[in-house]
C-alpha positions as CSV (number, residue, x, y, z in Angstrom):
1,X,88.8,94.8,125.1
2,X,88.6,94.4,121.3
3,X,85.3,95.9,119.8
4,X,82.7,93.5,118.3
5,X,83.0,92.1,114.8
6,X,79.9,93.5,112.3
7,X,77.1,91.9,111.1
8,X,76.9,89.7,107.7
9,X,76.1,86.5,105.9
10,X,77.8,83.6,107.0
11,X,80.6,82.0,105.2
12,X,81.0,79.0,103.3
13,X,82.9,76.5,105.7
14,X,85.2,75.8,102.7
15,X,85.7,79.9,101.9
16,X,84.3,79.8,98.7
17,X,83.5,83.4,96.6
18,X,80.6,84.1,94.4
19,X,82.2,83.6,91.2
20,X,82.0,87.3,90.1
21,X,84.9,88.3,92.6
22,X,87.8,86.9,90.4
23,X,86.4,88.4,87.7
24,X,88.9,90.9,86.3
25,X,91.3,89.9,88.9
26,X,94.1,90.3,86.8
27,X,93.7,93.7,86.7
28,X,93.9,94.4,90.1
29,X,97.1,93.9,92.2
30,X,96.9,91.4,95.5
31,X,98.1,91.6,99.1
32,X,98.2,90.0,102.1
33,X,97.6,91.2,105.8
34,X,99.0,88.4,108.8
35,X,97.9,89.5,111.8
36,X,100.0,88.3,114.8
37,X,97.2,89.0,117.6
38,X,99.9,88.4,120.7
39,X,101.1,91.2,122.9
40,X,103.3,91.4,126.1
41,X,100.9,94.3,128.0
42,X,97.8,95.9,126.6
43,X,98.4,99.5,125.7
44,X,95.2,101.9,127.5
45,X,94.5,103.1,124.5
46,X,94.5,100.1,122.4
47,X,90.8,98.3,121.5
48,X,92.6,96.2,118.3
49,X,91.6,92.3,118.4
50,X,95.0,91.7,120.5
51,X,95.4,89.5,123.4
52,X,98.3,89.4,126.3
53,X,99.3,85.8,127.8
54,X,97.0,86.5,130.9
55,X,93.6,87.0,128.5
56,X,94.1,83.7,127.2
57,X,94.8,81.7,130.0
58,X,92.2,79.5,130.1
59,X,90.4,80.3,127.0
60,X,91.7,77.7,124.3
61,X,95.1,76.2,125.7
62,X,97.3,75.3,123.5
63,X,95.5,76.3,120.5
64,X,95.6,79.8,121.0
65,X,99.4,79.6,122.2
66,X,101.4,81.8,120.1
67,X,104.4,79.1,120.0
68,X,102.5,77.1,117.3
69,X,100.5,80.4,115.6
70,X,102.7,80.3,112.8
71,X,101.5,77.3,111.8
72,X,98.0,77.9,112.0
73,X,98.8,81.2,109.7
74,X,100.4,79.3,107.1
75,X,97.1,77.0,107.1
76,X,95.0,79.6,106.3
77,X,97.3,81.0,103.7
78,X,97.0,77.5,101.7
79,X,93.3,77.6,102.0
80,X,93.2,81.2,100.6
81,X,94.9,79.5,97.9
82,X,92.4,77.2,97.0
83,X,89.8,79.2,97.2
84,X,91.5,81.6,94.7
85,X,92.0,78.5,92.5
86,X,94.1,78.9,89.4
87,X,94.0,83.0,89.7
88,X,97.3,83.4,88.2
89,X,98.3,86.9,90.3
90,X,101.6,86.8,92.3
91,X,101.4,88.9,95.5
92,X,102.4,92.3,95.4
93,X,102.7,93.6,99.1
94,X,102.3,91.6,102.8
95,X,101.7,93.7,105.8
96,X,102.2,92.0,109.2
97,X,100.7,94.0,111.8
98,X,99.3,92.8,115.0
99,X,99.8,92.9,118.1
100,X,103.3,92.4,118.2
101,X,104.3,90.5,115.4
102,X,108.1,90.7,116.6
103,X,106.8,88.5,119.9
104,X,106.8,85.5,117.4
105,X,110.3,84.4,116.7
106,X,111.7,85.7,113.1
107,X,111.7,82.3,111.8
108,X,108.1,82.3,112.5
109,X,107.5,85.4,110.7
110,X,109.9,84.0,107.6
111,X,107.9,80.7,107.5
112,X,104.9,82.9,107.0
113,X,106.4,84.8,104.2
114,X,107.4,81.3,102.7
115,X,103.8,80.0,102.4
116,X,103.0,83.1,100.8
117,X,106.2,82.7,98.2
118,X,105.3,78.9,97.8
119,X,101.4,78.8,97.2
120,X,101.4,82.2,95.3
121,X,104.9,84.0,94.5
122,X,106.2,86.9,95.4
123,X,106.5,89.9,92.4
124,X,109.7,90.6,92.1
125,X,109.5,94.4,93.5
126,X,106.8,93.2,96.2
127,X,106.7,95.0,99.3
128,X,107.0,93.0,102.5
129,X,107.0,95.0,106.0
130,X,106.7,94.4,109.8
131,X,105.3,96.2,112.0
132,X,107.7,95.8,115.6
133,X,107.7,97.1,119.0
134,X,111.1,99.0,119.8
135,X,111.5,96.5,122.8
136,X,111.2,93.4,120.8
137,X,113.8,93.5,118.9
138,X,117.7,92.9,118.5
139,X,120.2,93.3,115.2
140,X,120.5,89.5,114.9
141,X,116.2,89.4,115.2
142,X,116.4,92.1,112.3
143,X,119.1,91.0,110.6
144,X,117.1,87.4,110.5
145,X,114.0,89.2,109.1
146,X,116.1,90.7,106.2
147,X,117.7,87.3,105.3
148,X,114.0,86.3,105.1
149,X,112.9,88.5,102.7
150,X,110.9,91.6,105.0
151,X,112.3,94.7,102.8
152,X,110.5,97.1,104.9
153,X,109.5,97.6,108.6
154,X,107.2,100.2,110.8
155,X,108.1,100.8,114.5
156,X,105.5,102.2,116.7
157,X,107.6,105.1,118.4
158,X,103.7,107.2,119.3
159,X,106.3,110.4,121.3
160,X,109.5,110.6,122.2
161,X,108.5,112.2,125.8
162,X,108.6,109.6,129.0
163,X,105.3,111.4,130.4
164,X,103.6,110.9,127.2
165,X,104.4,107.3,126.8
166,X,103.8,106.3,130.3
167,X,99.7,107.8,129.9
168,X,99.7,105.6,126.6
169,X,101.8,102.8,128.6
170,X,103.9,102.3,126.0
171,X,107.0,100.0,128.1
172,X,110.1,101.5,125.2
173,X,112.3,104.0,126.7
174,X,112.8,107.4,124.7
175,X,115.9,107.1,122.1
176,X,115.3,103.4,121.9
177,X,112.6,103.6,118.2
178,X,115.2,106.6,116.9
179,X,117.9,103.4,117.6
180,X,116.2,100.6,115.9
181,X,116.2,102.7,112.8
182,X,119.8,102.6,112.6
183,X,120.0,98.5,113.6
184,X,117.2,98.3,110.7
185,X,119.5,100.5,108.1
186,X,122.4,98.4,109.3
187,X,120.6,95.0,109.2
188,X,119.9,96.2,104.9
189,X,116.5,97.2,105.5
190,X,114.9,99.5,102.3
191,X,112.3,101.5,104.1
192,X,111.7,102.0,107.4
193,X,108.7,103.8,108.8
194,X,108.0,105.2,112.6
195,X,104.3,105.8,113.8
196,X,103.2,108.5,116.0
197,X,100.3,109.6,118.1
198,X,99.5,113.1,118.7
199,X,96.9,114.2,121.2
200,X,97.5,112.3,124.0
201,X,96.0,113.7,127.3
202,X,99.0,116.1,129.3
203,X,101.0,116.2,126.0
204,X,102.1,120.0,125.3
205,X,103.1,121.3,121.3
206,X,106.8,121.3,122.8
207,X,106.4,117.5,123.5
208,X,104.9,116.8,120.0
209,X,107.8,119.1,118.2
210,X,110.4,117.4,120.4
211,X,109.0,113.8,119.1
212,X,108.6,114.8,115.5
213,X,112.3,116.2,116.2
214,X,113.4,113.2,117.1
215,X,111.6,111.2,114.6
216,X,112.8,112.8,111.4
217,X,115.8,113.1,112.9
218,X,116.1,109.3,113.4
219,X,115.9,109.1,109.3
220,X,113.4,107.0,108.6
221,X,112.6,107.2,105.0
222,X,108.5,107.2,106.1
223,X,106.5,108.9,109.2
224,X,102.8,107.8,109.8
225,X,101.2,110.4,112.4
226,X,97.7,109.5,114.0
227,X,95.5,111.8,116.1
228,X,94.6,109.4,119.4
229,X,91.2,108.2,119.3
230,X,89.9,107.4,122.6
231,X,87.7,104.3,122.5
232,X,85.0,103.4,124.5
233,X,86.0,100.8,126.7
234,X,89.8,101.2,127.0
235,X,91.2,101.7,129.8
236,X,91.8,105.6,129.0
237,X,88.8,106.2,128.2
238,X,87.7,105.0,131.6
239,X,90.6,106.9,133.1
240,X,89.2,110.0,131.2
241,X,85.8,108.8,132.7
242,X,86.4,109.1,136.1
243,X,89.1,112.5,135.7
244,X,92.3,111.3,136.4
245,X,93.4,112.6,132.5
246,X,92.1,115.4,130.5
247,X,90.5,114.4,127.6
248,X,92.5,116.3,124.6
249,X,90.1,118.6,122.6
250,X,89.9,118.9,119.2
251,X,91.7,122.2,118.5
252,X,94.9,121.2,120.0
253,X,94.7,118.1,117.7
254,X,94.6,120.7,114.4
255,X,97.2,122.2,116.1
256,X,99.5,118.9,116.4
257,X,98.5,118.7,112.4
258,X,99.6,121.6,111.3
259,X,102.7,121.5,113.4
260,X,103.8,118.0,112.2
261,X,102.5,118.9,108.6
262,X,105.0,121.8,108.5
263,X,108.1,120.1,110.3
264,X,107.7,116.9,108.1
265,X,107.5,119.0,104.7
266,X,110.7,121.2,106.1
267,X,112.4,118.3,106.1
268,X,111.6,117.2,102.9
269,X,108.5,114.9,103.5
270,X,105.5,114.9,101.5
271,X,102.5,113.8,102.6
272,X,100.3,111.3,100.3
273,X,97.5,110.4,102.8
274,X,96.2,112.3,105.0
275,X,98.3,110.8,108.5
276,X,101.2,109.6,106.4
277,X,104.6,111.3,104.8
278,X,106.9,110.0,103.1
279,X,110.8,111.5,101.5
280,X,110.2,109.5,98.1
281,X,107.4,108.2,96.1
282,X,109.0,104.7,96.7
283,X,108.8,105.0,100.2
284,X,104.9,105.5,100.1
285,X,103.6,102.2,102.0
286,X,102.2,100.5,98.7
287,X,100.1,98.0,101.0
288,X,98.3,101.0,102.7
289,X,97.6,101.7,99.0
290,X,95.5,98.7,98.6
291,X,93.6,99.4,101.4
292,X,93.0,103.4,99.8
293,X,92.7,101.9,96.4
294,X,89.9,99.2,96.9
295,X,92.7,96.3,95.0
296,X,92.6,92.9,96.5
297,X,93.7,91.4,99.8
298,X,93.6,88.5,101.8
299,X,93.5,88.8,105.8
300,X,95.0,86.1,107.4
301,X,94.4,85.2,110.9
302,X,92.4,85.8,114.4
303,X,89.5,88.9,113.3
304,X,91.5,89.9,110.0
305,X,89.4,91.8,107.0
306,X,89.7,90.2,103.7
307,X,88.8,92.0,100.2
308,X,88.6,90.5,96.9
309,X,86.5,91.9,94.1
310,X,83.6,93.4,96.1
311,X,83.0,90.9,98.9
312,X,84.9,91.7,102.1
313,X,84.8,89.1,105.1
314,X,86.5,88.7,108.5
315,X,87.7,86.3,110.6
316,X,86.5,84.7,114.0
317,X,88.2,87.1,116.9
318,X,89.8,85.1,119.1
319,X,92.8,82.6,118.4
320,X,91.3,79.4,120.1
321,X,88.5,79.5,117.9
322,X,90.5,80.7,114.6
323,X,92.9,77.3,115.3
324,X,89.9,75.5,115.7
325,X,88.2,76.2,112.4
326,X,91.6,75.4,110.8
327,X,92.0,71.8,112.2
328,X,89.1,71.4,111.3
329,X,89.2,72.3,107.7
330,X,86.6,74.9,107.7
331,X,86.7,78.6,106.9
332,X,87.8,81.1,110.2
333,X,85.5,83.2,107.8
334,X,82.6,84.6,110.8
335,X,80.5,86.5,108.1
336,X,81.0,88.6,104.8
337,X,78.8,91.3,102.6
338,X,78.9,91.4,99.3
339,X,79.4,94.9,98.4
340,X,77.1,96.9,96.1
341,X,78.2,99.2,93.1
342,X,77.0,101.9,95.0
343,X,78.5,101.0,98.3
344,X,81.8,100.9,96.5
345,X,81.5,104.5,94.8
346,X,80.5,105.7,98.3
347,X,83.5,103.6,99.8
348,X,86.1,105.1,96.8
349,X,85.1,108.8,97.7
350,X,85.8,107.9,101.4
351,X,89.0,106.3,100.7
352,X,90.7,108.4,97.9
353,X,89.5,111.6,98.9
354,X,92.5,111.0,101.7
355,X,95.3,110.6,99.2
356,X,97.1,113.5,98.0
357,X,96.0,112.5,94.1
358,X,92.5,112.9,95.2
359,X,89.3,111.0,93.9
360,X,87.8,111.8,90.3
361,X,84.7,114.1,90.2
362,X,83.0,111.7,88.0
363,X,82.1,109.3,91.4
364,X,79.9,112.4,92.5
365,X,76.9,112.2,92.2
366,X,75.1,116.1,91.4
367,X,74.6,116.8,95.0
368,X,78.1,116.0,95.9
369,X,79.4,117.3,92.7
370,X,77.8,120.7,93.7
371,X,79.2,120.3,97.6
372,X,82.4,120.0,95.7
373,X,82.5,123.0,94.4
374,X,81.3,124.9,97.3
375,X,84.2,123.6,99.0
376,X,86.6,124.9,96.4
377,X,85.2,128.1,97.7
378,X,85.9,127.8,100.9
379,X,89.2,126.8,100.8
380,X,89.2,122.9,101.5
381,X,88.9,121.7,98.2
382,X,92.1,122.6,95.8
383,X,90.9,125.1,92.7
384,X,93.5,123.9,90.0
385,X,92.8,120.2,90.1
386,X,89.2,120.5,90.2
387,X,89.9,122.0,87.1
388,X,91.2,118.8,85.8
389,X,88.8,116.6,87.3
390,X,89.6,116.0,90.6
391,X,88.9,116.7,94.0
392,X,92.1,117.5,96.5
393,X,92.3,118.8,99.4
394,X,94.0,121.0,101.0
395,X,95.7,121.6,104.0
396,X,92.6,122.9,105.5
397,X,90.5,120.4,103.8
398,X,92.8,117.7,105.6
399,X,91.7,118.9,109.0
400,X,88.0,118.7,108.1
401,X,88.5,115.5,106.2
402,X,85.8,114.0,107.5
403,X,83.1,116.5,106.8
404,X,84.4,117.1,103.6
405,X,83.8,113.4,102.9
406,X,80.5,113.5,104.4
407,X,79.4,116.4,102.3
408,X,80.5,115.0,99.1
409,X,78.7,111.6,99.7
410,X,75.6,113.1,100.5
């Protein structure tokens, strides 16, 4: 099941922000996030705030139906627009992820787009994607989403090997994600992205070449890969527990890295953070940017994560209770922190140390600055921009990410 929301102050029940987030706002570029919390089957592997028809049954009725979600979305959308009162910033990217946002009919997904147009405007090079499930949509669906305004759209493909997508219990057939990137060409879509999972229990490096094979050869102008996290809870991870699946070990995930770093750079991808590629600069996912960049956006719907000028919040989890709030006029906020200036230095290293421009020296403090150098030595930091200021790292460096971050924090 989904894992627990954190900790934090409550939230005003009409959404208000201390006054010092919108300062500067200007500045910063704004996005929205509408997450479409409906799917047909639960994936094992999956622990995101997602519920199938059977889950809710009985557990908020008709308020938690996803026939009238849309208009519980678009509610919350005008509220975020009066609790940003007169900021004057039109918004620059919407992500809809979920779930399976491509359960909800396109005209759903459209009138969610058009609250967004109406109460703030769209810039006129904004990026607007979907994600979709192969198996939930048609030409006319895409086509429909096009017409609408969606410009860009991210299929989860996670292998192109039956055996690997049964474990994950993915229900697409192989060949069906590399077709979908022709309907979306075809329908007029700009970018098109397909995610994949490497690292899933029984899955050999001929499997993973044969589905970044397929991938790239799908062409898709952007390919996000992700090393499968088991999470507690999840129905692999009990699977794992009781040894009817390996459990993957972390060597043959650097493996699946390197492997996928070299065939997506032989094809002439280039990767900009650390699980994502992409052919051109404009294909880079600039919402996923937002995210990396610490700009402002606004989360909309059932456990979503809001961010405006230092205070992040989140929503109430489940969709019977996130309707609720709405009717009633309040805030689905469940709690917020505001963030301090040192949690956001700390949060910037974590973040932009990912991206291939690297974060700036100068948010080191000595101990990290000197960590930094050390790990110019040993090959995970990259020599020439540290010259200029910045830490990069390098291929190696990806793979120890994490402990590279941790050592530059410290």
């Amino acid at each position: 099941m989904p894992s627990v929301l954190p900790d934090g102050e409550p939230v005003p029940d009409d959404g208000a922000l201390p006054r010092h987030a919108l300062e500067g706002a200007a500045d910063r570029p704004l996005g929205f996030y509408l997450h479409v919390p409906y799917c047909a089957t639960r994936c094992g592997y999956c622990d995101f705030n997602t519920y199938t028809a059977t889950e809710l049954r009985g557990s908020g009725g008709a308020l938690a139906s996803r026939d009238n979600y849309a208009s519980h979305l678009t509610g919350e959308v005008r509220q975020a627009r009066k609790v940003l009162g007169d900021d004057p910033r039109q918004v620059r990217t919407v992500f809809v992820g979920g779930g399976t946002p491509t359960l909800l009919a396109a005209a759903d997904l459209v009138s969610m787009l058009a609250a967004i147009r109406e109460e703030f405007g769209l810039a006129d090079d904004a990026e607007i994607t979907t994600e979709a499930n192969p198996e939930s949509v048609s030409p006319a669906y895409l086509a429909e989403l096009r017409e609408g305004g969606f410009n860009r759209i991210s299929f989860g493909m996670q292998s192109a090997r039956q055996h690997v997508l049964k474990i994950l219990d993915r229900t697409h057939t192989p060949g069906r994600p590399e077709a979908c990137v022709a309907e979306a060409r075809a329908a007029g879509f700009e970018h098109v992205n397909l995610d994949l999972i490497y690292g899933t229990p029984g899955e050999s490096d001929d499997d993973w070449r044969a589905s970044l094979d397929a991938a790239i050869g799908a062409g898709p102008d952007h390919v996000s890969a992700y090393a499968l996290i088991v999470e507690e809870g999840t129905q692999l991870a009990r699977r794992i527990k009781r040894g009817e699946i390996p459990m993957t070990d972390d060597d043959a995930h650097a493996d699946r890295y390197l492997i996928a770093d070299e065939a997506m750079a032989a094809a002439g991808f280039s990767w900009y953070e650390v699980s994502n590629w992409s052919r051109t600069p404009e294909g880079r996912c600039l919402h996923n940017e937002l995210y990396w960049r610490g700009a402002d956006w606004w989360g909309a719907g059932p456990g979503a994560h809001s961010h405006v000028g230092g205070v992040r919040w989140w929503n109430v989890k489940h969709p019977g209770a996130y309707a609720q709030a709405l009717a009633e006029g309040r805030s689905p906020g469940a709690g917020r922190e505001i963030l301090s200036a040192e949690d956001r230095r700390v949060e910037r290293i974590l973040l932009e140390l990912r991206l291939s421009d690297g974060c700036p020296l100068s948010l080191l403090a000595p101990a990290g600055l000197t960590a930094a150098r050390r790990a110019v030595d040993d090959g995970l930091l990259e020599s020439g921009p540290f010259g200029d200021g910045m830490a990069v790292l390098t291929l190696w460096g990806r793979l120890l990410a994490d402990a590279v971050v941790r050592d530059l924090v410290d």
